[in-house]
C-alpha positions as CSV (number, residue, x, y, z in Angstrom):
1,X,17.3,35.2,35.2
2,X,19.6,32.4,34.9
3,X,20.1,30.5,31.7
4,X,22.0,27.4,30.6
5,X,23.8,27.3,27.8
6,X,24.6,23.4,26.5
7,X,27.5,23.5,23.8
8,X,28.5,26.4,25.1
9,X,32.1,26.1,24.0
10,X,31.0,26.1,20.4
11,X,30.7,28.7,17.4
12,X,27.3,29.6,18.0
13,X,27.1,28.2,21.6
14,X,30.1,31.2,22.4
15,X,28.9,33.8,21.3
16,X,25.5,33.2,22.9
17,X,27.1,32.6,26.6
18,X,29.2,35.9,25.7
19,X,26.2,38.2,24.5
20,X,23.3,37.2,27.3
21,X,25.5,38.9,30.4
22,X,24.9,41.9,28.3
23,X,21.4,41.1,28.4
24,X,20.6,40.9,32.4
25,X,21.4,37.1,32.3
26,X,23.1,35.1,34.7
27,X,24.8,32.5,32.6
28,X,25.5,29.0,33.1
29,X,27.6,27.4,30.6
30,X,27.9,23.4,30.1
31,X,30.8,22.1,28.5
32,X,32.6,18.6,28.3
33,X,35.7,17.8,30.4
34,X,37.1,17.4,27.1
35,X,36.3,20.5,25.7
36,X,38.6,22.9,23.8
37,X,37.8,26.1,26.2
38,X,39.9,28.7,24.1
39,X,36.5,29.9,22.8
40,X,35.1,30.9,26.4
41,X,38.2,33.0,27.3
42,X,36.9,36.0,29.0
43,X,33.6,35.0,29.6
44,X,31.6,36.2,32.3
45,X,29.8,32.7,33.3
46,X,29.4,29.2,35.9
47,X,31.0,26.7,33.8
48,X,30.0,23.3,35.1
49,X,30.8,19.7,33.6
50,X,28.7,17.4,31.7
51,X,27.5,16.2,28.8
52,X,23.7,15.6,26.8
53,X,24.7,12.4,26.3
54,X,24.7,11.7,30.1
55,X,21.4,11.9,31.7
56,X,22.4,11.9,34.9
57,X,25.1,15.2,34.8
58,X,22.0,17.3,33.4
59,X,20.2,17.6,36.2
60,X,22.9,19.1,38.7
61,X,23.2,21.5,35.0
62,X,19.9,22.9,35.1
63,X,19.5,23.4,38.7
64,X,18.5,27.3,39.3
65,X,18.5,27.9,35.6
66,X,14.7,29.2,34.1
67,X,15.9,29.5,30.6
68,X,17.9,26.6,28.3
69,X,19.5,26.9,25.1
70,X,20.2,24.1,23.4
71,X,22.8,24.5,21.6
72,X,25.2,21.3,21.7
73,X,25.1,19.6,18.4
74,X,27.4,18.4,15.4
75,X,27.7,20.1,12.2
76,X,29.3,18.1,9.7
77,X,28.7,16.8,6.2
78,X,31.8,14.2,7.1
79,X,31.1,11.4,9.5
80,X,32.1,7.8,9.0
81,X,29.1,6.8,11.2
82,X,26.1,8.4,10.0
83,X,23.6,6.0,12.6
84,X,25.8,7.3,15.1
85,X,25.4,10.8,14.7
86,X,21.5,10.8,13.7
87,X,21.4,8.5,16.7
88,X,23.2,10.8,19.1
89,X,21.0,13.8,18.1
90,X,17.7,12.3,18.9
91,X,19.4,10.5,22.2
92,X,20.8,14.2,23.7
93,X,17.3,15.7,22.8
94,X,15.7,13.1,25.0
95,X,18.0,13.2,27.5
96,X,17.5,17.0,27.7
97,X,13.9,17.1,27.5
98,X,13.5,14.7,30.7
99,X,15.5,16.6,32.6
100,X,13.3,19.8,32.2
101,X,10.5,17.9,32.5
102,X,12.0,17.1,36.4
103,X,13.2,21.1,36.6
104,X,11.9,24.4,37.2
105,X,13.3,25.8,34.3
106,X,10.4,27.2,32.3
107,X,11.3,27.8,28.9
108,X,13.9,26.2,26.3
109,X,15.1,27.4,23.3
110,X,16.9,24.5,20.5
111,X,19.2,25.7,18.4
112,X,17.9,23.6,14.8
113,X,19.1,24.4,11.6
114,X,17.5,26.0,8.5
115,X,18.1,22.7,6.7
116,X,15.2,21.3,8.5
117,X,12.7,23.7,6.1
118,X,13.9,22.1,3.3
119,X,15.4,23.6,0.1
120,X,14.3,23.9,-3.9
121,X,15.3,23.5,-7.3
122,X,14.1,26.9,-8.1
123,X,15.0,30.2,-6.7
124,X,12.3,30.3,-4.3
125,X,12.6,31.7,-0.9
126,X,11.8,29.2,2.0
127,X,9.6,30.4,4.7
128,X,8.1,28.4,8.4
129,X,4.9,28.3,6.3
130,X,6.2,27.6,2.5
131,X,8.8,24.8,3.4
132,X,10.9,23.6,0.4
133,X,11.7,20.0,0.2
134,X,13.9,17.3,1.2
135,X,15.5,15.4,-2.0
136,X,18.1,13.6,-1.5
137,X,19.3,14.7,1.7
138,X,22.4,14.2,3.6
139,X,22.7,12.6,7.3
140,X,23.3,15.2,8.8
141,X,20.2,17.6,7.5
142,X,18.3,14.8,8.7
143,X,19.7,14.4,11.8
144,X,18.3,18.0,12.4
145,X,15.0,17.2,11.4
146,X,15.0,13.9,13.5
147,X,16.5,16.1,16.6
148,X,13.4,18.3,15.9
149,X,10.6,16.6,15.3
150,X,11.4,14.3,18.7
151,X,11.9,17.7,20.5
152,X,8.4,19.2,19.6
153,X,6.7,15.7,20.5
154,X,8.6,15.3,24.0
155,X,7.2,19.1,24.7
156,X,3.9,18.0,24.2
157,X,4.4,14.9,25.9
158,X,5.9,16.9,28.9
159,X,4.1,20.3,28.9
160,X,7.3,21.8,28.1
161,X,7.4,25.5,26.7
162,X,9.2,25.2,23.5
163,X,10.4,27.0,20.6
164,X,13.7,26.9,17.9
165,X,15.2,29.6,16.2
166,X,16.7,28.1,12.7
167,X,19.8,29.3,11.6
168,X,21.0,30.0,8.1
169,X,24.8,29.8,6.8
170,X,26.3,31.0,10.0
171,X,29.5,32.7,9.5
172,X,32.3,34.8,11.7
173,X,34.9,34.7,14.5
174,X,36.4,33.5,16.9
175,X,36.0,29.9,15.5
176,X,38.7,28.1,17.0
177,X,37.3,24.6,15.8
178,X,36.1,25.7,12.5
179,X,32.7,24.7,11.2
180,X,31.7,23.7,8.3
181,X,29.9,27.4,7.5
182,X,33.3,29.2,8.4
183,X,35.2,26.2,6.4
184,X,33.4,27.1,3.3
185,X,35.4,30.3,3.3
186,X,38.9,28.6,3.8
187,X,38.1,25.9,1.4
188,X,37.7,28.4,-1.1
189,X,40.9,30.8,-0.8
190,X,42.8,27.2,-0.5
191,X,41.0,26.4,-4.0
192,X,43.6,27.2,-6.9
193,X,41.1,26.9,-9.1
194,X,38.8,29.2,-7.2
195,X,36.0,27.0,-8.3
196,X,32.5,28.1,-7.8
197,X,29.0,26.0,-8.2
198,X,25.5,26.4,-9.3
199,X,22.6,27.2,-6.9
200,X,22.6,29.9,-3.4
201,X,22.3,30.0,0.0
202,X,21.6,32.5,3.1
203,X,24.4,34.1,4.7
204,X,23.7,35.7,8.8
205,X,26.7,37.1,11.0
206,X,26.9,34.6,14.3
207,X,26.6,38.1,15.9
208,X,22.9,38.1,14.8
209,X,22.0,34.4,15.3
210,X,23.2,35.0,18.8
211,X,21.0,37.7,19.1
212,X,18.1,36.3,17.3
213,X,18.0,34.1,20.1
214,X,17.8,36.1,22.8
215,X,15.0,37.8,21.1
216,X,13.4,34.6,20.3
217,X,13.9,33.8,24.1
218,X,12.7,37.0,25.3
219,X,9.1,37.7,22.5
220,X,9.0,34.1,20.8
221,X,6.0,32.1,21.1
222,X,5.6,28.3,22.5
223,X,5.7,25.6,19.3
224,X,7.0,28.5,16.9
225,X,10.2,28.2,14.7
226,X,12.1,30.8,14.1
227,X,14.5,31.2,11.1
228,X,17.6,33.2,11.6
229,X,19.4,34.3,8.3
230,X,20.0,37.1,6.6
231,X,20.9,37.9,2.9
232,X,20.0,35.3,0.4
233,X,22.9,35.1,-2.5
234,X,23.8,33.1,-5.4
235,X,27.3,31.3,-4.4
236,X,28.9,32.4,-7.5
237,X,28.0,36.1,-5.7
238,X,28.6,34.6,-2.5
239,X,32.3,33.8,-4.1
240,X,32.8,36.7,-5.4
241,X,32.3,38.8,-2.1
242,X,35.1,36.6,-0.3
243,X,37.7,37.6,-3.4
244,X,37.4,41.3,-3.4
245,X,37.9,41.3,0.6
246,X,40.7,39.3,0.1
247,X,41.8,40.8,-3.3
248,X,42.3,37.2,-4.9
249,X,41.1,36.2,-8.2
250,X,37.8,34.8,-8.8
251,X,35.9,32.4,-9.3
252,X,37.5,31.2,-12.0
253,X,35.1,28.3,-12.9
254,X,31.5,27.0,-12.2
255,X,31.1,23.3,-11.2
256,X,28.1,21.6,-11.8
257,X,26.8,18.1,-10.7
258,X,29.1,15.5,-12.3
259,X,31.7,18.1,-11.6
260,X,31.4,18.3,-8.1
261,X,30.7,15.0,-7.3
262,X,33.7,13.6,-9.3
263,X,35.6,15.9,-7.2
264,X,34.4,15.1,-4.1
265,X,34.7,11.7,-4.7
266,X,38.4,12.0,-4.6
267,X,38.4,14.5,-1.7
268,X,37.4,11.3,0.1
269,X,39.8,9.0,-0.9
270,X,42.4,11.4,0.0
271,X,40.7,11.7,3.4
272,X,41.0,7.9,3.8
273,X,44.8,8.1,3.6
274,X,45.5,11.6,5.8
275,X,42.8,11.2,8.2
276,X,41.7,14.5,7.7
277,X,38.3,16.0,6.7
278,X,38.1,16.0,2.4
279,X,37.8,20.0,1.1
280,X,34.1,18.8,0.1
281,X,31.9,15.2,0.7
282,X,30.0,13.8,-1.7
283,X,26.6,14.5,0.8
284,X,27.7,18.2,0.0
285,X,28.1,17.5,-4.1
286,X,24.0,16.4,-3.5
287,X,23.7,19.4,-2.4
288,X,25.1,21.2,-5.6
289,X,22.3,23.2,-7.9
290,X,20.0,23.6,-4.8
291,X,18.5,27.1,-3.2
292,X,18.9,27.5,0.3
293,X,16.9,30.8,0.4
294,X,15.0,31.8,3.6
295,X,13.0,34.3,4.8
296,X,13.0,35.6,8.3
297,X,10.5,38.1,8.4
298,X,8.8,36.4,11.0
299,X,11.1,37.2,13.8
300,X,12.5,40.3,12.7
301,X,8.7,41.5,13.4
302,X,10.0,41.1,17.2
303,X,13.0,42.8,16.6
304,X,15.9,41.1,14.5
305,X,17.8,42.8,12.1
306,X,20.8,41.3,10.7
307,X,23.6,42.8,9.0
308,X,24.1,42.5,4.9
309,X,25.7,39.5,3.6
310,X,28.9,41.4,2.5
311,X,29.2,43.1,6.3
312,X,28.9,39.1,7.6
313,X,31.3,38.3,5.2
314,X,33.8,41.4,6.2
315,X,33.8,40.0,9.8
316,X,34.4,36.4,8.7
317,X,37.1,37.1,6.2
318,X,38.9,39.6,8.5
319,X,39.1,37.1,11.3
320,X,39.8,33.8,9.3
321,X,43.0,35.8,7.4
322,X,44.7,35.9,10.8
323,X,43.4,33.1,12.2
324,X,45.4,29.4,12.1
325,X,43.1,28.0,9.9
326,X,45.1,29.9,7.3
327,X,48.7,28.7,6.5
328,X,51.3,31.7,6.0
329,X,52.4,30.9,2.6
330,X,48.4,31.5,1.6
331,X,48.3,34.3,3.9
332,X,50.8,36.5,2.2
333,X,49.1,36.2,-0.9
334,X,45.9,37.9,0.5
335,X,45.5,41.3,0.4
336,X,42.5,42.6,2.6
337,X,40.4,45.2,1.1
338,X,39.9,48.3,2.8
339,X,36.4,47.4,3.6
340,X,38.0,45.1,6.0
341,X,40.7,47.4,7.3
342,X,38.3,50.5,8.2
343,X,36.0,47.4,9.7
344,X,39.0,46.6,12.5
345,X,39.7,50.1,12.8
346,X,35.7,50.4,13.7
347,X,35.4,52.8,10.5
């Protein structure tokens, strides 16, 4: 079977293209003229040219192909133009979804997010069929929900077979153009103060998200979603993981609302002057106090089991420390645990 991969040049979108030859499938991998290709190096795929925000390259993409993943998308809590991005995630759904509805491909799989179920106050775990909720959301969470809710509604519009698979905090390498998840991790062995905050998340190795949707591909049902994570943590534990791998103090401190969006807040202004991406936004300092705990249950009765959080975090850790995103006089302070060195030595 053939199958498309859109995005296929980023962190979740490689690994996907790289895991489904293993898997029987012939892949196809759609990427912009302007994409950074380091993250494709090696891959055993068609690369062709175009873009979800151009109708008219996707049909030539998705000729022969019976399977798309839908992968392209941005992941960002930092965009000037928040319209612009909502807007471009409902317009490349569209866009997508008419062109399959021309094809012959006969199922597709969109990569959504786990923010689109929601999150609590409490330390309640999030399932398909106990959603948290939306307070005070950033663009970008609703971007997802906007790019989801269109793409069930243009599948029942268009007969189209449909599912998502819903990943959690999404961590690992290679991740040449580091996203937020993997960013996270850097921000916080750049962080002098090793600062922690209030609340938790879900941590899942991008090893087993691109699994998950394979399986989802292979057992999933039509209309379902699917929510890939894996271990649900506090940060302060989630924190603490990332220095004893890399043998650095911490966390030193716990910030709470005011904190972190007083911090933030600056972050920004900096970012106004340097042009560069602030260590945190203030849509993230929203986010501060919240649970983003999720169960997956549901599809690991077809199959998926993902690794520990402190396994997802050993991969991610061992591959950011000698990665770029890492300058050399941080990199000399780090001293990997030998969780990490028996992990490259396959141990």
């Amino acid at each position: 079977m053939k199958a498309l991969v859109t995005g296929a040049n980023g962190f979740i979108g490689s690994h996907l293209a790289k895991a489904l030859p293993g898997k029987g499938y012939k892949v196809r991998a759609l990427v912009r003229t302007t994409s950074d290709l380091s993250s494709l190096e090696g891959l055993d795929a068609e690369l062709i040219y175009g873009d979800i925000l151009q109708p008219d390259s996707l049909a030539e993409a998705m000729k022969g192909c019976e399977l798309i993943f839908h992968v392209a998308g941005v992941y960002s809590y930092w965009q000037k133009d928040l319209n612009k991005m909502i807007g471009d995630a409902k317009q490349g759904m569209q866009n997508v979804m008419e062109a399959v509805a021309r094809s012959k491909v006969k199922r597709v799989v969109l990569t959504s997010s786990s923010v689109t179920l929601g999150s609590t106050k409490q330390k309640r775990i999030i399932s398909v069929e106990q959603p948290g909720d939306f307070e005070d959301d950033p663009a970008y969470v609703i971007s997802k929900v906007e790019q989801e809710k269109l793409a069930f509604q243009l599948a029942e519009k268009y007969h189209i077979d449909l599912l998502t698979v819903n990943p959690t905090l999404t961590i690992g390498g290679p991740d040449h153009g580091l996203t937020e998840s993997n960013h996270m991790i850097v921000r916080y062995l750049k962080d002098p103060l090793k600062a922690t905050w209030i609340g938790g998340c879900n941590i899942v190795s991008v090893g087993d998200v691109a699994e998950g949707h394979i399986i989802a591909a292979e057992k999933g049902k039509r209309g379902e979603r699917y929510i890939l994570g894996g271990e649900n943590l506090e940060w302060q534990e989630f924190h603490s993981i990332i220095s004893a791998l890399s043998g650095l103090p911490g966390p030193n401190l716990t910030a709470y609302h005011t904190t972190a969006f007083l911090a933030s807040s600056l972050y920004e202004m900096v970012s106004m002057f340097t042009g560069a991406p602030p260590l945190s936004s203030r849509a993230q300092a929203r986010m501060v106090g919240r649970y983003y705990w999720y169960d997956h249950s549901k599809i690991a009765q077809l199959g998926y089991s993902p690794k520990s959080a402190k396994a997802a975090l050993t991969e991610a850790v061992s591959w950011l420390a000698g990665s770029r995103h890492i300058p050399a006089s941080l990199r000399a302070t780090i001293q990997l645990s030998p969780q990490i060195h028996n992990y490259r030595h396959g141990i």
